[in-house]
ZAFI-319756 format. One record per residue (C-alpha): z, y, x. Coordinates in steps of 0.02 Angstrom, whole numbers, padded with zeros to 5 digits, always signed. Each point is the difference from the previous one (the first is absolute). Layout:
N
ZYX ...
END
This chain:
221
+04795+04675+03541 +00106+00066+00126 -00141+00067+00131 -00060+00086-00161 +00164+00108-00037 +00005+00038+00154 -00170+00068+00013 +00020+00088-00148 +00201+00095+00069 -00107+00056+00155 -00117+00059-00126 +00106+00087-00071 +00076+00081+00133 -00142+00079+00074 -00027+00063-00164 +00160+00080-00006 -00017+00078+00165 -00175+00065-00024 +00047+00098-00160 +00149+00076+00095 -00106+00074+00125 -00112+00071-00113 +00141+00075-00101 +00056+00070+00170 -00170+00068+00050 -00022+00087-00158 +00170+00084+00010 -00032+00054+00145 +00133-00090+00095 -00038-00055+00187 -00009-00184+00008 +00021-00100+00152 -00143-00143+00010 +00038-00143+00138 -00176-00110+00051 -00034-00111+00126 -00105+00002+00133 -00058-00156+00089 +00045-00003+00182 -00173+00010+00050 -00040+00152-00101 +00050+00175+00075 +00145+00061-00096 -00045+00156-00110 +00090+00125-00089 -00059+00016-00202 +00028+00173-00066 -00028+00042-00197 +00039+00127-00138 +00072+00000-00156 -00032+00081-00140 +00105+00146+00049 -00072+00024+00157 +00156-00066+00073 -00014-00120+00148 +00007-00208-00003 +00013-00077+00180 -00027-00164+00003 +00066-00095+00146 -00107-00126+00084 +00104-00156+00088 -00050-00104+00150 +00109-00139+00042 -00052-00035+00166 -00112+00052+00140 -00161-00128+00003 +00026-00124+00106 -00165+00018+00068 +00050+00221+00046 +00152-00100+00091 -00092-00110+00102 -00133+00134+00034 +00136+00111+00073 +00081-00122+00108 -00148-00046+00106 -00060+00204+00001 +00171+00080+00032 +00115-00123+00062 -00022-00073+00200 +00099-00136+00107 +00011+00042+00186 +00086-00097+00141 +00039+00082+00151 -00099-00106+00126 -00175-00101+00007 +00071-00105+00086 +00181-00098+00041 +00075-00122+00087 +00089-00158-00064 +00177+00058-00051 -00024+00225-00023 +00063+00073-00134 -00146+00041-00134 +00015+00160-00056 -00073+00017-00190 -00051+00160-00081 -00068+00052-00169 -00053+00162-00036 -00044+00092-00179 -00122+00128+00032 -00033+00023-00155 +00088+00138-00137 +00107-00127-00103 +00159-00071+00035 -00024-00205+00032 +00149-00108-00044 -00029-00192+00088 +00134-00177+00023 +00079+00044+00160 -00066-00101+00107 -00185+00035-00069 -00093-00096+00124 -00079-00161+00048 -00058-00081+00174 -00160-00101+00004 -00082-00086+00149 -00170-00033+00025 -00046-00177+00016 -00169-00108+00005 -00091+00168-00065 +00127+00029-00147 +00148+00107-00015 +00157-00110-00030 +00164+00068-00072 +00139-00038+00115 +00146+00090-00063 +00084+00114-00114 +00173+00059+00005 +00108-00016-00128 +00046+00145-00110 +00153+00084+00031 +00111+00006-00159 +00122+00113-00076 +00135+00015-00140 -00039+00121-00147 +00050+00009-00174 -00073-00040-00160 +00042+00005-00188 -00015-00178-00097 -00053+00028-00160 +00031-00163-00056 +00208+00007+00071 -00009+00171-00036 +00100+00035+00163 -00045+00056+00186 -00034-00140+00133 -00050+00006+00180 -00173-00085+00068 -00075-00005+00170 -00167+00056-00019 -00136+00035+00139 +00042+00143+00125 -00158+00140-00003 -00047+00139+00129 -00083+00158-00068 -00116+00075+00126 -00036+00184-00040 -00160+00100-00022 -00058+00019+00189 +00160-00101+00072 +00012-00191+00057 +00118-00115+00022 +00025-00127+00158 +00064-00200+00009 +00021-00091+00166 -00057-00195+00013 +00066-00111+00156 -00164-00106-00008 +00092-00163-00071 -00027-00088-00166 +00149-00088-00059 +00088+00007+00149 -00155-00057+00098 -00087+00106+00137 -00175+00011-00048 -00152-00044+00102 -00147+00110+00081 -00125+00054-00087 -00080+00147-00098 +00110+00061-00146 -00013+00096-00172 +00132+00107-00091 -00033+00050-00200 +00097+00008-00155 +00083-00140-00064 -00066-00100-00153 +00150-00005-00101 +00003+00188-00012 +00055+00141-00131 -00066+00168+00009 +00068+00159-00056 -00131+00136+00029 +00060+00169-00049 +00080-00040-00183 -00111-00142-00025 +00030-00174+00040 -00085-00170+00024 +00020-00190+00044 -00097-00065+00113 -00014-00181+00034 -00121-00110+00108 -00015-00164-00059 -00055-00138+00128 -00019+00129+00149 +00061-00113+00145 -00178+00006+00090 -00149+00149+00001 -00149+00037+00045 +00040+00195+00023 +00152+00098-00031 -00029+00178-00101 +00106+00129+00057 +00119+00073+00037 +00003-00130+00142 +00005+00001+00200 -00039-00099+00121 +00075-00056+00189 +00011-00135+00119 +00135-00103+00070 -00019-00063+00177 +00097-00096+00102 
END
């Protein structure tokens, strides 16, 4: 019984709101439509007239960039450089990523992830802890302002990069020779221009290959 009033309010309601836009179109008042575009669809602007000749713009909505657009431009436009081929046990690592491409990326800061590769598979060996910081949010629910820590991010501009430094030790451990990889963590959220997406590797301890952005160098002794 209940499922079936409710059906019939929403009913109702579009009803309502249906014969209010056609009472505005046929006055001639402009009318502001709002629709929504799935994130894979290309977002397009709807333009109609009313009866008066006067203008209706309705506004088309995407909530988010596809995930599928953000992963697309992080392997195109976005590359991890060290500055050697090759160290020895103890340097200093020098880690760069650059965004050549025409959007503004936003990435957890530290956004990267050693592997090592081991019996013809590349192993994860470390990834650094996010730094944190203190910002300030409004709880609904206390209605009042409290402070968080939430996950430190880096914003690397259109054509710009951004640089990190790793002492070749996991956990306080030196590690040992071998040949190396650098790409983005698994744990990671992106901000690509306005849009933004989670991404998150389940299970992603050992691989066969590593998509880029990644590099690659050895460690000798």
């Amino acid at each position: 019984m209940e499922n079936k009033r409710l059906r019939l309010a929403i009913v109702v309601v579009i009803v309502v709101v249906l014969i209010v836009l056609c009472a505005h179109v046929l006055i001639g008042k402009p009318v502001i439509v709002i629709t929504y575009t799935p994130p894979k669809v290309r977002p397009t602007i709807i333009t109609m007239m009313s009866a008066s000749t006067e203008k209706i713009t309705a506004i088309t909505i995407t909530t988010t960039m596809p995930r599928d657009e953000v992963l697309e431009y992080l392997k195109m436009d976005l590359k991890i450089k060290v500055d050697k081929e090759s160290y020895k046990i103890g340097e200093l690592v020098k880690i760069t990523i650059v965004n050549n491409g025409d959007k503004s990326v936003e990435l957890k800061n530290p956004p990267w992830t050693i592997f090592k590769y081991v019996n013809g598979k590349w192993v994860k060996v470390y990834t650094p802890i996010c730094k944190r910081r203190t910002t300030t949010i409004y709880d609904v629910k206390r209605k009042m302002t409290v402070k968080i820590m939430a996950p430190e991010t880096v914003i690397i501009g259109p054509h710009s990069s951004a640089s990190w430094t790793w002492n070749m030790t996991i956990y306080g451990h030196l590690v040992d020779p071998g040949k190396y990889a650098i790409t983005l963590r698994d744990d990671l959220v992106v901000r690509v221009g306005e849009r933004k997406v989670a991404l998150m590797r389940i299970g992603g301890l050992t691989r066969d290959n590593l998509e880029p952005p990644v590099t690659y160098f050895t460690i000798e002794q």
